[in-house]
Structures are given as C-alpha cells and as structure tokens.
C-alpha positions in Angstrom: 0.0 0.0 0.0 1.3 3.3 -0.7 1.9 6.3 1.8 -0.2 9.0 1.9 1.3 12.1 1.4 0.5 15.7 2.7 -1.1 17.5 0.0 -2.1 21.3 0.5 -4.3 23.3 -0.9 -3.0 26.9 -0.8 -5.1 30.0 -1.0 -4.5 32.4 -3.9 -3.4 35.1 -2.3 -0.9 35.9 0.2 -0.9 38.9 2.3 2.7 39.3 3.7 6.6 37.9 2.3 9.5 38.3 3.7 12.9 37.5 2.7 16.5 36.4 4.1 19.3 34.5 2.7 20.2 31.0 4.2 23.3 31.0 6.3 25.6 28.0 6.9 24.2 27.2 9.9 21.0 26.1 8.5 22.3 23.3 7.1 22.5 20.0 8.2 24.6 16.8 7.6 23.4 17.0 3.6 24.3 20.5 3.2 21.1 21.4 2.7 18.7 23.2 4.8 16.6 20.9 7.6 13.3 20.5 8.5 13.5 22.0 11.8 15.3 25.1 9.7 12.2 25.0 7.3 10.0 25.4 10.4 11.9 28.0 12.2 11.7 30.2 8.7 7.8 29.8 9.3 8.4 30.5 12.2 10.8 34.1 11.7 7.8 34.5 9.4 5.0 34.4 10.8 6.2 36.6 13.7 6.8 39.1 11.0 3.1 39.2 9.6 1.7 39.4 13.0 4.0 42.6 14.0 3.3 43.9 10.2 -0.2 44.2 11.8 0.7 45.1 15.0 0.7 41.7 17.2 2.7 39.3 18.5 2.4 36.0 19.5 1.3 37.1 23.0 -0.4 40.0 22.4 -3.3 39.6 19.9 -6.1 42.0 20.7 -5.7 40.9 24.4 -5.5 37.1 23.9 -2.3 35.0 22.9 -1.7 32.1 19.9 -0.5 28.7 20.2 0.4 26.6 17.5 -1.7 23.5 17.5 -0.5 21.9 14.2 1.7 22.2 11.5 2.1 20.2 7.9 5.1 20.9 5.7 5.0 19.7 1.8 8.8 20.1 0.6 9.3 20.9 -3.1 13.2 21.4 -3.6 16.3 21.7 -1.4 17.3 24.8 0.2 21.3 25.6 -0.2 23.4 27.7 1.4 23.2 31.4 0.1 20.0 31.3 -1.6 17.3 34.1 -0.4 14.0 32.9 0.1 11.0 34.8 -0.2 7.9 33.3 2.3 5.1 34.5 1.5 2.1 34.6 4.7 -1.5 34.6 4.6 -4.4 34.3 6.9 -7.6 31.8 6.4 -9.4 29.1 7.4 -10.9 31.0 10.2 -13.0 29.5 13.1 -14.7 31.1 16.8 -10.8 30.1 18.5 -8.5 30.2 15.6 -7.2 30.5 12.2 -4.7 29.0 9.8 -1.6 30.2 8.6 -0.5 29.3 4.9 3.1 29.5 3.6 4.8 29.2 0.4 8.6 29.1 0.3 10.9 30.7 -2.9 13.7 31.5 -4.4 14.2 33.6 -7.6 17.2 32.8 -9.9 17.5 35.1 -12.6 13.9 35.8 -14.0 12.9 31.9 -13.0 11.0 31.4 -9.0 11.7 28.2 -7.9 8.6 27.0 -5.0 10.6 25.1 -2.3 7.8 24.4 0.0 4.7 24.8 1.0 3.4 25.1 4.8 0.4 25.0 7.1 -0.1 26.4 10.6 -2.8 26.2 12.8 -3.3 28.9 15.2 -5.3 28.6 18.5 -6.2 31.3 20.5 -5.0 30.5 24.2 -5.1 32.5 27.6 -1.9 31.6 28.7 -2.8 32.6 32.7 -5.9 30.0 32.7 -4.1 27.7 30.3 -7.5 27.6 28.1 -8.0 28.2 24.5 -10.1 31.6 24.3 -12.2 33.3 21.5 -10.7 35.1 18.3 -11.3 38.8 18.8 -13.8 40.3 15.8 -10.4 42.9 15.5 -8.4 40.3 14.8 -9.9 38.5 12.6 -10.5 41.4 10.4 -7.1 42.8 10.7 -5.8 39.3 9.9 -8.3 38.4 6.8 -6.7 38.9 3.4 -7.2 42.0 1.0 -6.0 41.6 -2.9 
C-alpha cells in the first residue's frame, strides 16, 4: 500500500513575504537546509506578519496564539546562500482560531523556484488560565486577506 502524502491546498493570495538569505548554519549533515530550519523560517515568518499588523504572539487583541498543528509539503532543497521569499497569509478561520498558509521561494535570474509549502494552525490560548479563548472580531479582520 502506498503512503499518503501531505497535500495542501493553498489559497490564492498571500498577504505578507519576507525574505532572508540562508546561512551555513542552516544546514544539516546534507548541506542542505533541515526540516527543523524550514519550520523556524515559518516561524521568523510568521512573527513578522503578525507585527506587520501590529501583534505578536502574546499580544493579539488581548488574547495569545498557540500553535496546535503544523504540515510541511517540501518541493526542492534549500542551499546555502539562496534568499527565500515566504510569503504569509491568513484563512481558514473558526470562533478560537485561524490557519496560517506558507509558500517558500527562491528567484534565480527571472525563473522562481517553489521550495515548500506550509500550514499552521493557530489557536487562541489564555496563557494565565491555560484555556484556549475566542478570536477577537479585531483580529480576525485585521488578519483576513485584501488583494
């Protein structure tokens, strides 16, 4: 029987990008960059789209975020040098959360190469009761996507 592999369906538009250049230290034992690399650039990113808007983490109109899930889909190895542009967008939204949506590139010359593809999900959580908590009407707005 064959594995089943992650498949994601990504929105149309993104909201946000970013983009820094990979540094040796991001890569593992196959010179290439790592999982755990490819989810701390989500990471750097997604930290960046929330202060672009004016949150953070721990401060989104009064309530925090905790990550409750995360799915990767890897395209094409990340080397050492290249500058990848990830690209952030809200959707998927629900009365405690949303999900957060990434795609991962590189340009060379006039060609973009996708390297991955990535899926948060985002929880609202009260981190003093330890209980998930409503997403604020503000936030959700702030956060939905305008072309």
């Amino acid at each position: 029987m064959p594995m089943a592999r992650i498949k994601l369906e990504m929105p149309d538009f993104f909201s946000f990008n970013t983009s820094f250049a990979v540094r040796i230290t991001d890569l593992n034992y196959g010179s290439h960059v790592g999982n755990d690399t490819v989810l701390s650039f989500i990471h750097e990113a997604r930290v960046q789209f929330l202060q672009s808007l004016g949150y953070t983490e721990l401060n989104l109109e009064g309530t925090s975020l905790i990550m409750s899930d995360a799915s990767i889909e890897f395209k094409k190895e990340i080397l050492y040098g290249d500058v990848v542009t990830v690209s952030v967008t809200a959707s998927e939204f629900s009365r405690v959360g949303f999900d957060l949506f990434y795609k991962l590139e590189k340009k060379t010359g006039d060609a973009i190469s996708l390297l991955a593809l990535a899926k948060t999900g985002m929880v609202c959580f009260d981190y003093s009761s330890k209980k998930v908590s409503q997403l604020p009407e503000p936030a959700r707005t702030k956060l939905s996507p305008r072309p």
